[in-house]
C-alpha positions in Angstrom: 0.0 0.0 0.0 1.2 3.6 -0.8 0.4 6.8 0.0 -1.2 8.6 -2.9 -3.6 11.4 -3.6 -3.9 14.7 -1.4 -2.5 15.2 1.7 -5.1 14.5 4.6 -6.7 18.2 6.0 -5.9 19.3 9.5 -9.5 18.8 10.5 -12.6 16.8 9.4 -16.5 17.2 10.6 -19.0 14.5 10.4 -21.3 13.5 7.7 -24.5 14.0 7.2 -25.9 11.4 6.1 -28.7 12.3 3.7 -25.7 14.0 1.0 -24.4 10.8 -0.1 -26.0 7.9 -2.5 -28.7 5.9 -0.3 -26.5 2.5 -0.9 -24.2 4.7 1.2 -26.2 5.3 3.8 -25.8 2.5 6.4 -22.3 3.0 6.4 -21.5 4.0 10.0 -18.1 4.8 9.5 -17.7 7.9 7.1 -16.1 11.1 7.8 -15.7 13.8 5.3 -12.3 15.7 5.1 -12.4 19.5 4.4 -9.3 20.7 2.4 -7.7 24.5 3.1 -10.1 25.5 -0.2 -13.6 24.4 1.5 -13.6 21.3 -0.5 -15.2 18.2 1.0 -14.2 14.8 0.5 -15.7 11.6 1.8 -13.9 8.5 3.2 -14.8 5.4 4.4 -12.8 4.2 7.6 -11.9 1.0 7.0 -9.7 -0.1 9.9 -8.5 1.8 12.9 -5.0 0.3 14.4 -2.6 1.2 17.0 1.4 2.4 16.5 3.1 2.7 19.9 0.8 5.7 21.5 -0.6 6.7 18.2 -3.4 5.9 16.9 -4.1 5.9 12.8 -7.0 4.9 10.3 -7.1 3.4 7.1 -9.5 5.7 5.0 -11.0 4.4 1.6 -12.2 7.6 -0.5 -15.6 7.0 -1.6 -16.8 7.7 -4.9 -20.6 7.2 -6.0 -20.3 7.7 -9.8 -17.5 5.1 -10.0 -18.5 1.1 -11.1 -17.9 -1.1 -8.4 -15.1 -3.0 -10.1 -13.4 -0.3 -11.5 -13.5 1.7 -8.3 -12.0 -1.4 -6.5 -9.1 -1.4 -8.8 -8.6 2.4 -8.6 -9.3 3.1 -5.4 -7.5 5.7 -3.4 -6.4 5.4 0.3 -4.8 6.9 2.8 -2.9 6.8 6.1 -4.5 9.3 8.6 -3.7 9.9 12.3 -6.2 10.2 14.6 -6.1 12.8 17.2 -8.9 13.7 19.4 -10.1 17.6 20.1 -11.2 19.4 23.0 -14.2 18.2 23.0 -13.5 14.5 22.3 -14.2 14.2 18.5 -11.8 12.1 16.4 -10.3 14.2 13.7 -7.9 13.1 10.8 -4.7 15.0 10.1 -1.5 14.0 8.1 1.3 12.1 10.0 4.8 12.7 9.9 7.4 11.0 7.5 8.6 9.1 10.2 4.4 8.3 11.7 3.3 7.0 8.1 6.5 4.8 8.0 5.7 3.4 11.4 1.6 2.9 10.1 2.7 1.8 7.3 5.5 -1.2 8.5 2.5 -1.6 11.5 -0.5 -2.1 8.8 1.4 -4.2 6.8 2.3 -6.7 9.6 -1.3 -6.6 10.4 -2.1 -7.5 6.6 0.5 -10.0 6.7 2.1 -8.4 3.9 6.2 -8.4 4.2 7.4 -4.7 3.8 8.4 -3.7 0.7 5.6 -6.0 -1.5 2.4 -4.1 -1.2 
């Protein structure tokens, strides 16, 4: 697994359930990342795992116009770490070169994927 795509936001809000496609809508675990710009883009937290003290998430970006097999091949993923506000709310926000090494050797044990071959 690699990182690709845009660089996780600082801070993320929960979704609101009615804006996305109804066979979206039981999904419980769906944030929606706000970029410097205002723009919103929803993920799907797939797994949540421990590194040391830190905590990080797997996050799938959904897409609702893409086919279901090509958006399998294509889709786009991300290493966030999870920090928790003042007020207790998860939020994502891009780790460190030396954090997303550590998630990533972590996540790939977990997978049971030798580093190097994912």
């Amino acid at each position: 697994m690699t990182k690709k795509g845009k660089t996780p936001p600082e801070q993320t809000e929960e979704l609101d359930l009615s804006k996305l496609p109804p066979e979206e809508e039981d999904m419980e675990d769906i944030v929606v990342m706000t970029d410097a710009e205002g723009n919103e883009t929803y993920y799907f937290e797939e797994m949540v795992f421990p590194v040391g003290k830190d905590t990080f998430a797997v996050l799938v970006k959904l897409d609702p116009e893409a086919e279901e097999e090509a958006a399998e091949e294509d889709e786009e993923v991300v290493i966030a770490k999870v920090i928790f506000d003042e007020e207790g709310e998860a939020c994502y926000v891009d780790p460190s070169e030396e954090e997303f090494g550590a998630a990533l050797a972590a996540y790939e044990e977990l997978m049971g994927e030798p580093e190097g071959e994912a």
